[in-house]
Each structure stands twice: as C-alpha cells, then as structure tokens.
C-alpha positions as CSV (number, residue, x, y, z in Angstrom):
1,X,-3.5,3.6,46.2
2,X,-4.9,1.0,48.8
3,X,-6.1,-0.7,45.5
4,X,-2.4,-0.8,43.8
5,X,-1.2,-2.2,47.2
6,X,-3.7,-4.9,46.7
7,X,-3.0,-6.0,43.6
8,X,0.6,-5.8,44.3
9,X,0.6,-7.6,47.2
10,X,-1.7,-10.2,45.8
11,X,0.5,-10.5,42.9
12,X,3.7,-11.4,45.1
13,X,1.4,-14.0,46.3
14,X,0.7,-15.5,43.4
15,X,4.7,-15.5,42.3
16,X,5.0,-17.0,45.3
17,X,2.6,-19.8,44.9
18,X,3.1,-20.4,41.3
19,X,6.9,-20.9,42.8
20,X,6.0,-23.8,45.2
21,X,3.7,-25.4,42.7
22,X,7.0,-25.8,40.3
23,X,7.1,-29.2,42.1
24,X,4.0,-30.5,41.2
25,X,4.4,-33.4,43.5
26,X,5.4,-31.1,46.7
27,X,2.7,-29.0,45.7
28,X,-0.1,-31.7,45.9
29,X,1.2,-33.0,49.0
30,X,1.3,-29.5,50.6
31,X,-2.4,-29.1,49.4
32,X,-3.9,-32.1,51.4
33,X,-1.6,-31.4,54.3
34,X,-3.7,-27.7,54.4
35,X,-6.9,-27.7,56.5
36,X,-8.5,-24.8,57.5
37,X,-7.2,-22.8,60.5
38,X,-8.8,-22.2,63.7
39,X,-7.9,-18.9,63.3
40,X,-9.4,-18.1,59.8
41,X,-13.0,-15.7,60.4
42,X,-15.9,-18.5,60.2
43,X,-16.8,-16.5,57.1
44,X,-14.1,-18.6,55.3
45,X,-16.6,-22.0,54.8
46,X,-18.8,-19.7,52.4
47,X,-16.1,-21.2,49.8
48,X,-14.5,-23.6,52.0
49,X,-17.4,-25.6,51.2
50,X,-15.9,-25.9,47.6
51,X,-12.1,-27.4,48.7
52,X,-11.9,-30.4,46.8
53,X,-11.5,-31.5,42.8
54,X,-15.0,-30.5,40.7
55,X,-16.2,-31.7,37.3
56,X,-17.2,-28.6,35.2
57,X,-20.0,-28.3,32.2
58,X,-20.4,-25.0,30.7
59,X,-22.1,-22.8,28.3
60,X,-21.8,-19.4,27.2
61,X,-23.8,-16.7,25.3
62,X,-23.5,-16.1,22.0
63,X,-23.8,-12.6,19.8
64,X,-26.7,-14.1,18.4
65,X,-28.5,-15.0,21.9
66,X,-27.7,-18.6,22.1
67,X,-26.1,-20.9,24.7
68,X,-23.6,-23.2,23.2
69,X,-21.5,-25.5,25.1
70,X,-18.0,-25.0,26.4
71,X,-14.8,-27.4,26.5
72,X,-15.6,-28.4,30.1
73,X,-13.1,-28.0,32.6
74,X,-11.5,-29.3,35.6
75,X,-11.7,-26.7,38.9
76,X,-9.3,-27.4,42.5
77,X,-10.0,-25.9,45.4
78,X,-7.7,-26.2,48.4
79,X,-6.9,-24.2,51.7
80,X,-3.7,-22.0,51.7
81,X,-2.0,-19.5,54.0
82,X,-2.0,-22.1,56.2
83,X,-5.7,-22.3,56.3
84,X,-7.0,-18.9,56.4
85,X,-7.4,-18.9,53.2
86,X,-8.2,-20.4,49.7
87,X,-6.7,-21.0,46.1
88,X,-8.7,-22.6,43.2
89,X,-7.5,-23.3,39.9
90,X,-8.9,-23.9,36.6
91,X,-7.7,-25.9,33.8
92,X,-9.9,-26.4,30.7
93,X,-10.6,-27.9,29.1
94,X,-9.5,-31.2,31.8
95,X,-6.4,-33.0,31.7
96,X,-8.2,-35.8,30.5
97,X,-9.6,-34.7,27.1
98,X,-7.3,-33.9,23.9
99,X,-5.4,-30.9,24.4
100,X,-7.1,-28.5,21.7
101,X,-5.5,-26.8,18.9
102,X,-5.5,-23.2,20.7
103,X,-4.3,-25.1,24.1
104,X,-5.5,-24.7,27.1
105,X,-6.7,-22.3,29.8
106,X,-5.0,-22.2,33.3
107,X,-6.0,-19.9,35.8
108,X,-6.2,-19.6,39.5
109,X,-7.9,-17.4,42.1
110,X,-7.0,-16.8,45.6
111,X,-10.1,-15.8,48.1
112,X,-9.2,-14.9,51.2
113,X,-11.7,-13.3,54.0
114,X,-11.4,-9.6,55.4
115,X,-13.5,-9.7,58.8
116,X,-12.7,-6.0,58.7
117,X,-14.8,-4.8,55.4
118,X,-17.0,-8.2,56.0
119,X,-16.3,-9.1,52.3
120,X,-13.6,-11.7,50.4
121,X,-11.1,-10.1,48.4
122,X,-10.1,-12.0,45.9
123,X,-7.9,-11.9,42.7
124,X,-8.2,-13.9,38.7
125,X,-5.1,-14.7,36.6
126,X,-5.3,-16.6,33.6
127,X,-2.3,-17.6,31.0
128,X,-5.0,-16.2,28.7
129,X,-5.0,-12.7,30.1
130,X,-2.4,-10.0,30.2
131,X,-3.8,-8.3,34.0
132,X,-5.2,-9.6,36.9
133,X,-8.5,-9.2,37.8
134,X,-9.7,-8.1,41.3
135,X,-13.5,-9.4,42.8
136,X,-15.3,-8.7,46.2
137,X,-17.8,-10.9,47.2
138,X,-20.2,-11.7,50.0
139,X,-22.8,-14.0,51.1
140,X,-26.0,-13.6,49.9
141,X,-28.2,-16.2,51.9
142,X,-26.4,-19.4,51.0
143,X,-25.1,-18.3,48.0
144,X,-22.0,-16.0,47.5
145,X,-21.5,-12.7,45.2
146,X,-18.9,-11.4,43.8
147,X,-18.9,-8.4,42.1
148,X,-15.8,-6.7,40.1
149,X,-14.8,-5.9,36.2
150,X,-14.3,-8.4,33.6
151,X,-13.4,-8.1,30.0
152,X,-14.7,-4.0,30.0
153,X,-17.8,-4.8,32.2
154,X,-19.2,-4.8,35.2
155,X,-19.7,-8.6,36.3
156,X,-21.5,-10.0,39.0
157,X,-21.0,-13.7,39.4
158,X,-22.5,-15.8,42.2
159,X,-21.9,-19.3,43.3
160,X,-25.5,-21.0,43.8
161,X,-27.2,-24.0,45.1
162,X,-23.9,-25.3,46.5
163,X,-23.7,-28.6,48.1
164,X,-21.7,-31.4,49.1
165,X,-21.5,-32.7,45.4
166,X,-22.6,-30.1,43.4
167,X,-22.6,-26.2,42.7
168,X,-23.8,-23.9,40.2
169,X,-22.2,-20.8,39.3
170,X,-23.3,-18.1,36.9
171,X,-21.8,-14.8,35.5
172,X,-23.8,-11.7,34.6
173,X,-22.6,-8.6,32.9
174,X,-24.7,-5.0,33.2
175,X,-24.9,-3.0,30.5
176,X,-23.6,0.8,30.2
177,X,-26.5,2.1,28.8
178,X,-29.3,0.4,30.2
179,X,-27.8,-1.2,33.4
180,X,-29.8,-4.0,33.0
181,X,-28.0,-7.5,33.9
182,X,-27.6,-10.2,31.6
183,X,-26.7,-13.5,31.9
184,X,-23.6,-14.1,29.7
185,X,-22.0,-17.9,31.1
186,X,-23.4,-20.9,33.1
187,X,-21.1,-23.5,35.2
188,X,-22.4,-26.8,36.9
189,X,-20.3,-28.3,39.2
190,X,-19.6,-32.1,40.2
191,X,-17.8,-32.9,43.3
192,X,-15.0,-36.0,41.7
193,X,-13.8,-36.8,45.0
C-alpha cells in the first residue's frame, strides 16, 4: 500500500513537471533559478554533485558477452521542489546527432532524500516504457547505490568515481538462479558546462 502511494504520488509529480516543462523556455529559466535549499537533508549533495548538463558514452552487453557501443546521450541534472530535491533527464541519443530511424529516448528521474529511512527514493519514466520504475539508493563511501527492478531483474546501479567533470555509472543485474551479479551497461560522464 505505502508502495502504490508512492508511485502515485510520484506520478502526479511527474504530470506536474512534465506540465511546466511544456514551455521549454520557462522551464529552462526556472531550472537555473533552482538552488538547493537550506532546508534539503545534507544527504541531498550525494547527487547534487551531478546538477549541471553531462556528455554521455555508453556500452552495453551483448547475448554473446560483448560490449558494443551505444548512441551516446545527453543527461540534465537540476534542483526541484524548490531545492530539496532533484530531476535529471535523459535524451539519447543528444540533440546534436541525427535523430535515428527508431527516434529517440526521453526519460527523466526525480531523486529526492528521505532523512527518515536514510535512503533516496527515486522514480524512472521513459517514452520507451509503459510503467515507472521505482529505485532506493544510498551512499556507499563516495559513491551512491541504488538498488530496485528493471526490465524482470534485480538491478543494482551505482554512480562511481564522481567529480567535478566527470562520473561513471554502471548497471548490474543478479541472476535468479545463481544470484551472482553481472555487469550488463557502462556510462562515462563529461561535465559540458
């Protein structure tokens, strides 16, 4: 029940958003405008270190056990809720390159802090998928965790070697049987403004 309130209630929010972003201009100048609140849990900078416009190279697993790379993509992140939180959004691959046959991905995330439980919440929607997809995280040392389902699986993906102009970021998927992890996409991150 507390789950279906979640996703609910994070839902509205994105409607919301997606809402005040019809006006793209309005929407960009509401994103610099944001800064994060003195009132957000100091937790927030684990990903308030990302805020700002990123560069991304990626690769992903094949069936056959190789890493081929991916269109690239363009990833935002920027303060909402004014401040006490944060939205990112994905578009790949960037505005910048040919629009491919199959068209692009759009997604967005919102992360937002609970001091209560100690641990973001977070939630994934995608033009690409039908659902949303709901995360937890927390820091590990510098780098952060998050742990949820994607695509039928139980994913772990952690944000790593983060710094002022660069990240890394890689997903991992356990399987049933064996519940050993496996490595299944790679991101590289570079800070563009």
């Amino acid at each position: 029940m507390i789950q279906q309130n979640l996703i609910k209630s994070l839902f509205s929010a994105f409607v919301i958003i997606f809402t005040l972003q019809s006006n793209t201009s309005r929407a960009v100048d509401l994103h610099k405008l944001q800064q994060l609140s003195m009132k957000a849990p100091i937790e927030t900078m684990q990903y308030g270190r990302l805020v700002g416009n990123w560069a991304i190279s990626d690769s992903g697993l094949d069936k056959e056990g190789n890493w081929n790379a991916g269109p690239g993509a363009d990833w935002n992140f920027y303060w909402i809720l004014n401040g006490t939180a944060i939205q990112d959004d994905w578009i790949s691959p960037s505005l910048d390159k040919d629009k491919p046959k199959k068209g692009r991905q759009f997604g967005t995330n919102i992360r937002i802090y609970n001091p209560k439980l100690k641990q973001w919440e977070m939630a994934w929607a995608s033009n690409n998928g039908a659902k949303i997809d709901t995360f937890k995280a927390k820091a590990e040392g510098e780098d952060v965790v998050m742990r949820g389902y994607y695509s039928g699986a139980e994913t772990k993906i952690t944000f790593f070697n983060i710094s002022k102009s660069h990240f890394s970021w890689k997903m991992e998927q356990q399987n049933k049987d064996t519940k050993a992890w496996k490595e299944v996409y790679r991101i590289e991150g570079e800070r563009k403004d």
